[in-house]
N, CA, C and O atoms as a Tinker XYZ file with bonds, in Angstrom:
   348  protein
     1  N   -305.719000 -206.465000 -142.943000    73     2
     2  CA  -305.128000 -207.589000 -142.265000    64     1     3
     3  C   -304.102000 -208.278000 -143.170000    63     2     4     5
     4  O   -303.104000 -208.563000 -142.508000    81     3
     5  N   -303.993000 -208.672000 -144.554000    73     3     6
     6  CA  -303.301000 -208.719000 -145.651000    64     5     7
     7  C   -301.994000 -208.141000 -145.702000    63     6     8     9
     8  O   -300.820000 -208.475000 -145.857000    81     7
     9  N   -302.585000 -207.299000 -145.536000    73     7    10
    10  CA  -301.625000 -206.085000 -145.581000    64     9    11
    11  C   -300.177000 -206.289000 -144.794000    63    10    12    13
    12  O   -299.030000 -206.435000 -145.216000    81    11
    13  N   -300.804000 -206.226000 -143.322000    73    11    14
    14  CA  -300.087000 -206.448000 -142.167000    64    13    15
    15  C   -298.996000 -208.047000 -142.430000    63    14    16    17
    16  O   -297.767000 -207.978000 -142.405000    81    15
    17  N   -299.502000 -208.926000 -142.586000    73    15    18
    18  CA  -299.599000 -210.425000 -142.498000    64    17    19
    19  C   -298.432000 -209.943000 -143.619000    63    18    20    21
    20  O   -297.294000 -210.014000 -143.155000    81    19
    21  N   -298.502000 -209.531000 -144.824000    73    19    22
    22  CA  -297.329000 -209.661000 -146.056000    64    21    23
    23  C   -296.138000 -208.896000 -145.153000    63    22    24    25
    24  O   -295.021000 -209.371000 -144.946000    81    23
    25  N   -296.666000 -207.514000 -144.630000    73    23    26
    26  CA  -295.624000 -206.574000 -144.272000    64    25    27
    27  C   -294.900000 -207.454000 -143.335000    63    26    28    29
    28  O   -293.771000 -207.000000 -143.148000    81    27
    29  N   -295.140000 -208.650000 -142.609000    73    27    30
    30  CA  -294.799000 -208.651000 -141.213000    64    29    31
    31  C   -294.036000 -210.471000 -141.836000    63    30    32    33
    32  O   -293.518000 -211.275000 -141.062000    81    31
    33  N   -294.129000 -210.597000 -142.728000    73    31    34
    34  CA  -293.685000 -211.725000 -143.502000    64    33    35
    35  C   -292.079000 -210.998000 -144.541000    63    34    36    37
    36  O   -290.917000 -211.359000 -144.729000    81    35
    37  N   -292.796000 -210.055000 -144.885000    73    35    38
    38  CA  -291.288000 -209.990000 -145.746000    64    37    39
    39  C   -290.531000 -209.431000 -144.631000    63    38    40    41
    40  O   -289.369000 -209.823000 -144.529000    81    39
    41  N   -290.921000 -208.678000 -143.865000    73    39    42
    42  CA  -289.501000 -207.808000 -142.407000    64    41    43
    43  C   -289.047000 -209.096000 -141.793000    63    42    44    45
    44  O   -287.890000 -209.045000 -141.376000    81    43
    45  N   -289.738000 -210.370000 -141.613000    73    43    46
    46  CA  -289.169000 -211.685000 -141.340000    64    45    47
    47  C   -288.069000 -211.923000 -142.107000    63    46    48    49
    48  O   -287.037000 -212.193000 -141.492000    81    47
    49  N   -288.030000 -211.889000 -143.327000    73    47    50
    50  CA  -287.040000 -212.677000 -144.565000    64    49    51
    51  C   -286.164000 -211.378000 -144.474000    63    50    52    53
    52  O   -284.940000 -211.395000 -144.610000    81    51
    53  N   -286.812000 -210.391000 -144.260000    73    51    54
    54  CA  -285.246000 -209.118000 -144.615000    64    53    55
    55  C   -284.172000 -209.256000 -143.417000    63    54    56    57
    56  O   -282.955000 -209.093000 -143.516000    81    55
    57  N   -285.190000 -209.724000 -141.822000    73    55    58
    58  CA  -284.356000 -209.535000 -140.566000    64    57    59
    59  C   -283.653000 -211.025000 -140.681000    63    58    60    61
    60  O   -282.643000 -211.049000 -139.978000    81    59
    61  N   -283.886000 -212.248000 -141.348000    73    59    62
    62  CA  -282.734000 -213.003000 -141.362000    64    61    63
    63  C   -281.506000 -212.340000 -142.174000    63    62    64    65
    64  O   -280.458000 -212.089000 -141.578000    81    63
    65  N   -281.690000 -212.009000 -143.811000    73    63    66
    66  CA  -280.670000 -210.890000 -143.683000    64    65    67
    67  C   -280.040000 -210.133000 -143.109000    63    66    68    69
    68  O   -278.848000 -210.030000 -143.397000    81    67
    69  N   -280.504000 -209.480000 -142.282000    73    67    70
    70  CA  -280.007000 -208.231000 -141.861000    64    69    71
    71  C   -278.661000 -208.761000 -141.097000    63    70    72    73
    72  O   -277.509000 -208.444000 -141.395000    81    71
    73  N   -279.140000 -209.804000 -139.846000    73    71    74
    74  CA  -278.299000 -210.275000 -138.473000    64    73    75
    75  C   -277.672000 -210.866000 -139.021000    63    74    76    77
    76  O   -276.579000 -210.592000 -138.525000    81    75
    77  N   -277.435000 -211.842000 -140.068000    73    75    78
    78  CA  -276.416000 -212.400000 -140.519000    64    77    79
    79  C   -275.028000 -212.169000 -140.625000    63    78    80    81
    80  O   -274.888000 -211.659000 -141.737000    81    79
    81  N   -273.968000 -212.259000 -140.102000    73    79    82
    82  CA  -272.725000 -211.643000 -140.732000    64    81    83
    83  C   -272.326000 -212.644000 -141.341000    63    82    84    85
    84  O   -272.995000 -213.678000 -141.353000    81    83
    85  N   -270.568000 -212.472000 -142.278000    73    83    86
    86  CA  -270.544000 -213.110000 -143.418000    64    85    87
    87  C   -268.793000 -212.385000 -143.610000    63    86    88    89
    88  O   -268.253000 -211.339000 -143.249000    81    87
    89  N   -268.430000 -213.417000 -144.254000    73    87    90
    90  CA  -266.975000 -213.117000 -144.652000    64    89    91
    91  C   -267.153000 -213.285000 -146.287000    63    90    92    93
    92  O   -266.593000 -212.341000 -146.844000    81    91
    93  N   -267.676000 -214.070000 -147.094000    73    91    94
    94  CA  -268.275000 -213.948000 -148.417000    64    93    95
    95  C   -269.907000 -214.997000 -148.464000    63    94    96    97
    96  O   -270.529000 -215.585000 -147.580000    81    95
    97  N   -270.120000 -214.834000 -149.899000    73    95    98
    98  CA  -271.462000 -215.078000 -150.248000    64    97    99
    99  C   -271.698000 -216.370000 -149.620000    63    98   100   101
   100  O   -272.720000 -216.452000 -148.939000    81    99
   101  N   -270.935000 -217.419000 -149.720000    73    99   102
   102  CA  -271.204000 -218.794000 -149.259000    64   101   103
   103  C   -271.377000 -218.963000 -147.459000    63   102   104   105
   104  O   -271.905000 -219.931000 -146.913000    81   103
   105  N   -270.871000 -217.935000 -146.855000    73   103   106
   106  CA  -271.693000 -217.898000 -145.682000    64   105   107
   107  C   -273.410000 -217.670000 -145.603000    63   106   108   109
   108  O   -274.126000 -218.018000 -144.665000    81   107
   109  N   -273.770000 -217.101000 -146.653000    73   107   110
   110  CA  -275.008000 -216.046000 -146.387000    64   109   111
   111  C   -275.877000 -217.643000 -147.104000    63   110   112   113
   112  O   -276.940000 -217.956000 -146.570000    81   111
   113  N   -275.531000 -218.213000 -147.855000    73   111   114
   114  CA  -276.840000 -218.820000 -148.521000    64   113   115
   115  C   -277.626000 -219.952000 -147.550000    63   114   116   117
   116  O   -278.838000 -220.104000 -147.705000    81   115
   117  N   -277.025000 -220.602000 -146.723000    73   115   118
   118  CA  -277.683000 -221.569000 -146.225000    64   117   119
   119  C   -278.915000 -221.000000 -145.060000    63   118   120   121
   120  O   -279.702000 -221.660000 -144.382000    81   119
   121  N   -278.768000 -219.941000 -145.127000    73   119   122
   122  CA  -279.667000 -219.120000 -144.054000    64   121   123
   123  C   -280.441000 -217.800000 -144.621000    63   122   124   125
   124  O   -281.496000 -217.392000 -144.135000    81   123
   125  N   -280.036000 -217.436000 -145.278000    73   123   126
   126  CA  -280.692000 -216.071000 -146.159000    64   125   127
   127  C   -281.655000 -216.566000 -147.231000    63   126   128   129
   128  O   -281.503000 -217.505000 -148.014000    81   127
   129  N   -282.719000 -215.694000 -147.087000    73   127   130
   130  CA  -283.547000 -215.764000 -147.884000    64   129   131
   131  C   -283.716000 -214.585000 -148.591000    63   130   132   133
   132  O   -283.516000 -213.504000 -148.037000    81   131
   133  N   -284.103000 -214.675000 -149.890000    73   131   134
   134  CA  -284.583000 -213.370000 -150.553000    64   133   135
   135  C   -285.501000 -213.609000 -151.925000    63   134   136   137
   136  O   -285.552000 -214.537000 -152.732000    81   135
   137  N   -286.212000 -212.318000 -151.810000    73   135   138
   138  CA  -287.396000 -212.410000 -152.564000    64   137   139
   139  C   -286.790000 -212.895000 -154.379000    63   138   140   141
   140  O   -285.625000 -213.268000 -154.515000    81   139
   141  N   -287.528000 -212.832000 -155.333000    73   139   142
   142  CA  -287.406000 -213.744000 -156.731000    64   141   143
   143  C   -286.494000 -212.132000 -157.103000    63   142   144   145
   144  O   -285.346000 -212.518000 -157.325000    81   143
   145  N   -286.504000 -211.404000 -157.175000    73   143   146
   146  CA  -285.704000 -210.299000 -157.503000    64   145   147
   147  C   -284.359000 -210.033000 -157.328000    63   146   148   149
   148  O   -283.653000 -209.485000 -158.174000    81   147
   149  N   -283.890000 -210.527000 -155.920000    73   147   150
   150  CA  -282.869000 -210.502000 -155.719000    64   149   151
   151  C   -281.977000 -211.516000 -155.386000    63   150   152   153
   152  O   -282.415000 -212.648000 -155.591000    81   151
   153  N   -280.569000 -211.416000 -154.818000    73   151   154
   154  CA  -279.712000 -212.039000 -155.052000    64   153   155
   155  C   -279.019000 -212.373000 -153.709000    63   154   156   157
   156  O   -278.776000 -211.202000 -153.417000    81   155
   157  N   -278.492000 -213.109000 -152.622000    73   155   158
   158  CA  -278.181000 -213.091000 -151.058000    64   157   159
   159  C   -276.322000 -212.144000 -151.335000    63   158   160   161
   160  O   -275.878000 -212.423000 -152.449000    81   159
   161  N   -275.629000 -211.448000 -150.729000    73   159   162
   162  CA  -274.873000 -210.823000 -151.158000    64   161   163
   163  C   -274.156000 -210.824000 -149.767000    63   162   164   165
   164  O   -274.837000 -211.011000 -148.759000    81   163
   165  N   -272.469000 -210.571000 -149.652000    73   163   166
   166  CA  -272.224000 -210.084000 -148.298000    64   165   167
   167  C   -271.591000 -209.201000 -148.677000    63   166   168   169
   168  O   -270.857000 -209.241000 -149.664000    81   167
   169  N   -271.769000 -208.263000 -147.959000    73   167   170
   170  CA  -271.581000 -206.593000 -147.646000    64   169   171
   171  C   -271.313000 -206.076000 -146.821000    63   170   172   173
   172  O   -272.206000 -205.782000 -146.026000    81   171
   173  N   -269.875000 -205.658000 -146.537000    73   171   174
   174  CA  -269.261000 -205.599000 -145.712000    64   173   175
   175  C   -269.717000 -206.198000 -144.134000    63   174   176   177
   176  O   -270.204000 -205.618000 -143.164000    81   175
   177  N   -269.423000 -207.251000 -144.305000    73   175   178
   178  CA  -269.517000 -208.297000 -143.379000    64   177   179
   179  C   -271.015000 -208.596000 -143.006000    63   178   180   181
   180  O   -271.206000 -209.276000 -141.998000    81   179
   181  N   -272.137000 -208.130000 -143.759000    73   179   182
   182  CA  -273.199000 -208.537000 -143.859000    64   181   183
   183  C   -273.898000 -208.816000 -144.368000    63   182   184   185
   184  O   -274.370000 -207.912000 -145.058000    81   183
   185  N   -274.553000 -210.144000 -144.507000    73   183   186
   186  CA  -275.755000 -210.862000 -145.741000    64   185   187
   187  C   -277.096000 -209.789000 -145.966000    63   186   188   189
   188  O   -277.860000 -209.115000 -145.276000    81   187
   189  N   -276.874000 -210.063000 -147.212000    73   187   190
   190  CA  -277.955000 -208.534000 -147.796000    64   189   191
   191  C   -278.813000 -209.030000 -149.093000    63   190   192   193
   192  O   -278.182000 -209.791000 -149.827000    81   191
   193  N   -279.976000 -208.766000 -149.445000    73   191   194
   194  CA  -280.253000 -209.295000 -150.574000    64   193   195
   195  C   -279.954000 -208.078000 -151.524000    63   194   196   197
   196  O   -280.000000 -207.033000 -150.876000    81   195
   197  N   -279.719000 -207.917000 -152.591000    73   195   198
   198  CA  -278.833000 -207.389000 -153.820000    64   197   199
   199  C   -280.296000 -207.483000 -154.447000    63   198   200   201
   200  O   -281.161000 -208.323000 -154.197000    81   199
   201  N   -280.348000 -206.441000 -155.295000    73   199   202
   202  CA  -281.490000 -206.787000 -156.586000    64   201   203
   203  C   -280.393000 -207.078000 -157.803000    63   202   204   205
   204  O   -279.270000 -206.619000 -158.012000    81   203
   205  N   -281.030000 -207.827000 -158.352000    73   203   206
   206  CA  -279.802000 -208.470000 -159.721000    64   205   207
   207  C   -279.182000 -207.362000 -160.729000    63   206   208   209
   208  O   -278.056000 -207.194000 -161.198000    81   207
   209  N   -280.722000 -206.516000 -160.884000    73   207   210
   210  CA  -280.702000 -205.668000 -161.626000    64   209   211
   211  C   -280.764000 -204.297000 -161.254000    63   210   212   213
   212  O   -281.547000 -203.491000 -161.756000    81   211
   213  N   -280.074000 -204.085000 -160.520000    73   211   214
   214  CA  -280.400000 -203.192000 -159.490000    64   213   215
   215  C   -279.337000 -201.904000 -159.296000    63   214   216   217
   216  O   -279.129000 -201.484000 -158.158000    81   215
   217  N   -278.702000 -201.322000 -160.410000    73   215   218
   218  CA  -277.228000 -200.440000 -160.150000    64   217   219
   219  C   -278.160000 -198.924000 -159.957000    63   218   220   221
   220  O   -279.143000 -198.416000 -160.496000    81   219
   221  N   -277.266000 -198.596000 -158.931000    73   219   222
   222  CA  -277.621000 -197.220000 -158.602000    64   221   223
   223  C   -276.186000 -196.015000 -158.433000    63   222   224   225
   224  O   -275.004000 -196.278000 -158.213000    81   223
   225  N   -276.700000 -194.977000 -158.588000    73   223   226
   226  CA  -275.763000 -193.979000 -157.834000    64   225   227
   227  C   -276.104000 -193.577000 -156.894000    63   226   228   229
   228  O   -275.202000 -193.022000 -156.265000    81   227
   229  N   -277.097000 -193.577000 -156.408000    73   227   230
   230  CA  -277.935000 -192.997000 -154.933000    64   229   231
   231  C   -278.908000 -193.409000 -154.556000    63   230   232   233
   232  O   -279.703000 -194.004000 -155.284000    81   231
   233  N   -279.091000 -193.182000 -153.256000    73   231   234
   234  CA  -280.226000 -194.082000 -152.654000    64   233   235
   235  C   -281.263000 -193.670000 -153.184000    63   234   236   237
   236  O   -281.913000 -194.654000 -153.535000    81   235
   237  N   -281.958000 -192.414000 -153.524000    73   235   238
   238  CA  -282.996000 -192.046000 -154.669000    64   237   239
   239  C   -283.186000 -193.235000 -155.765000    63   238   240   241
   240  O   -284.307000 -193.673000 -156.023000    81   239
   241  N   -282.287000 -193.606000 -156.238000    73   239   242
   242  CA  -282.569000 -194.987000 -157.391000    64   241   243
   243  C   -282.914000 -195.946000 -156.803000    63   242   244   245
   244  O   -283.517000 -196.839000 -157.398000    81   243
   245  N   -282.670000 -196.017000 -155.661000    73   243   246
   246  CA  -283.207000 -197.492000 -155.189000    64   245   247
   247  C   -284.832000 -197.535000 -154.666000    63   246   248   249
   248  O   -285.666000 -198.441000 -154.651000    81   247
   249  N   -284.877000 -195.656000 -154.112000    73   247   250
   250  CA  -286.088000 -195.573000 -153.358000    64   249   251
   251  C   -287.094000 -195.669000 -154.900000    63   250   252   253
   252  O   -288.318000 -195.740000 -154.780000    81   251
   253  N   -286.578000 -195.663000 -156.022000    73   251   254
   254  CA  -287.455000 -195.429000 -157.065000    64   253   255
   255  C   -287.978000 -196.504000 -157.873000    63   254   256   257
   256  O   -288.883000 -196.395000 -158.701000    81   255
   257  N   -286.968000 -198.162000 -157.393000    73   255   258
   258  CA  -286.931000 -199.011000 -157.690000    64   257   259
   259  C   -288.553000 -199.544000 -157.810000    63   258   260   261
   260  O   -289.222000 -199.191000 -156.839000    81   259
   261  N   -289.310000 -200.350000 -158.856000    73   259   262
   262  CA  -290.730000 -201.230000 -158.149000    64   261   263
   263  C   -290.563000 -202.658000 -158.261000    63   262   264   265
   264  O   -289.466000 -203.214000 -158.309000    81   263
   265  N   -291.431000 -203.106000 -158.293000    73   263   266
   266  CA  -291.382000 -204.547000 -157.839000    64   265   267
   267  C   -290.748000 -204.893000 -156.894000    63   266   268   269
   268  O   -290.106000 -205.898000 -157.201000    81   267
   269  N   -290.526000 -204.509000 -155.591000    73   267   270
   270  CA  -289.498000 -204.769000 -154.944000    64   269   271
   271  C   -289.653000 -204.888000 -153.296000    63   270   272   273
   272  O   -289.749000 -203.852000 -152.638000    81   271
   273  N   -289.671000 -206.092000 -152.702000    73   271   274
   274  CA  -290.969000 -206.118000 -151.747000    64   273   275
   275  C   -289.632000 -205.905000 -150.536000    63   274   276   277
   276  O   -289.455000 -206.766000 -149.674000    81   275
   277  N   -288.737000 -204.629000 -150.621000    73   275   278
   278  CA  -287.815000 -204.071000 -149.241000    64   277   279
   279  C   -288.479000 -203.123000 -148.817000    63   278   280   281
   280  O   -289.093000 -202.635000 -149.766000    81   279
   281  N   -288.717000 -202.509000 -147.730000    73   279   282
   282  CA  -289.097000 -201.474000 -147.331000    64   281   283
   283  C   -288.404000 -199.977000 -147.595000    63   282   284   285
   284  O   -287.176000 -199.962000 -147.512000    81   283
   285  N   -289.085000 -198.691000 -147.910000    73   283   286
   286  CA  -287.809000 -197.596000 -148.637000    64   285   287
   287  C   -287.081000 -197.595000 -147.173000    63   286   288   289
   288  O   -285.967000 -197.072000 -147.162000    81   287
   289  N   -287.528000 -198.069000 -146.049000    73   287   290
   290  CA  -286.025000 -197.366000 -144.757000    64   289   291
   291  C   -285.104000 -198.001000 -144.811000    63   290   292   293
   292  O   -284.028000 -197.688000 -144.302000    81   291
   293  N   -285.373000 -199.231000 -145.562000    73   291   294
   294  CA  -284.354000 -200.447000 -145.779000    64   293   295
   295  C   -283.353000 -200.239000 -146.919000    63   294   296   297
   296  O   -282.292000 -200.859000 -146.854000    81   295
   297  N   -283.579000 -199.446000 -147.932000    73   295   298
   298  CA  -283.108000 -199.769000 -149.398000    64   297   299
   299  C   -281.638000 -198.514000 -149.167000    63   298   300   301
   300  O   -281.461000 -197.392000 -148.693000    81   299
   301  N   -281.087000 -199.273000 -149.646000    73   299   302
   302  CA  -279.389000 -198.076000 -149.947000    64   301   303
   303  C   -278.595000 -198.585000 -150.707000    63   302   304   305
   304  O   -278.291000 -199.766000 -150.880000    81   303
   305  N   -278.132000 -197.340000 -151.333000    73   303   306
   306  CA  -277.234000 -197.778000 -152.144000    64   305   307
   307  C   -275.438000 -197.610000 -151.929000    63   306   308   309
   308  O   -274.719000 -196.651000 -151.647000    81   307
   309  N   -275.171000 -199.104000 -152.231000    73   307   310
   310  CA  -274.069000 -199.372000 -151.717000    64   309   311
   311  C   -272.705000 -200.276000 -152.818000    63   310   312   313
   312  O   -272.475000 -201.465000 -153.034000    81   311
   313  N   -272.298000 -199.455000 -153.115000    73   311   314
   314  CA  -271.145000 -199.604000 -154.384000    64   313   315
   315  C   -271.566000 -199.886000 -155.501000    63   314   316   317
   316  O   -271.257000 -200.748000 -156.324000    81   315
   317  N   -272.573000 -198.797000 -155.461000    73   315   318
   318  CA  -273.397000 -199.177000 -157.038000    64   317   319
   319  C   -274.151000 -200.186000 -157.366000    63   318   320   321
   320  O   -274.276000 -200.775000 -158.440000    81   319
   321  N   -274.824000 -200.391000 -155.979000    73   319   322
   322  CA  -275.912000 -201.492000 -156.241000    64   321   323
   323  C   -276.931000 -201.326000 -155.044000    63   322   324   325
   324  O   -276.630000 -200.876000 -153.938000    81   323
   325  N   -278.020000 -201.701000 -155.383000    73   323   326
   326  CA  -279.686000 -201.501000 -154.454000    64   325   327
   327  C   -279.368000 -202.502000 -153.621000    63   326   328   329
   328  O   -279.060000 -203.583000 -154.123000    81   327
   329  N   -279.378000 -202.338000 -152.110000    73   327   330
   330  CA  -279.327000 -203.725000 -151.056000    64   329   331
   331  C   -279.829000 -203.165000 -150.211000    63   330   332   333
   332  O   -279.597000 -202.012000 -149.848000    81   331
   333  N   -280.717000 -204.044000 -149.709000    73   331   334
   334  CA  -281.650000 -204.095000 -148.422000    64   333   335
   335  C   -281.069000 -204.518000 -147.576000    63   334   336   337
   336  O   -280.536000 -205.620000 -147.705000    81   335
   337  N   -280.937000 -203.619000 -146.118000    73   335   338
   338  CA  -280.015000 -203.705000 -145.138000    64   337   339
   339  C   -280.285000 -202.322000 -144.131000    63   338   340   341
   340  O   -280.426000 -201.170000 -144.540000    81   339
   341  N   -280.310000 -202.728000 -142.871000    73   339   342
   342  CA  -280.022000 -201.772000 -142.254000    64   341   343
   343  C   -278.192000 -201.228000 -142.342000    63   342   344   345
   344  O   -277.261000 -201.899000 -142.787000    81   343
   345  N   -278.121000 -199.581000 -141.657000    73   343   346
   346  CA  -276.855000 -199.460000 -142.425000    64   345   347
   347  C   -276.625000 -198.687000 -140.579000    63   346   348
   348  O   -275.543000 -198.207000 -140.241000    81   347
């Protein structure tokens, strides 16, 4: 039940991300939320949370990422960086 209740709490905070669109970052903050890891980001025209530390070459690096409470269908990598986003 835990389980569910976290899963169904963070897909909350990722889907305000997701729907958001955005022309830069200062659109995304007053409404985006994101976990202590990451960062609110816009990406190509959509608010995304960014991991800070997060550079990749492929979505493999991101799926390999831990601490990181995105789901792997969520995670891609996108100009050399881990962002949670549908694509």
């Amino acid at each position: 039940m835990r389980k569910a209740l976290v899963l169904a709490l963070v897909s909350a905070y990722i889907g305000i991300a997701v729907f958001e669109t955005c022309t830069n970052n200062n659109d995304c903050s007053n409404t985006t939320q994101c976990d202590s890891v990451t960062e609110v980001q816009c990406t190509n025209g959509t608010c995304t949370c960014e991991l800070r530390e997060g550079f990749c070459d492929s979505r493999g690096d991101c799926l390999n990422m831990q601490n990181w409470f995105c789901p792997a269908e969520l995670r891609h990598c996108i100009d050399q960086h881990c962002r949670c986003r549908f694509m």
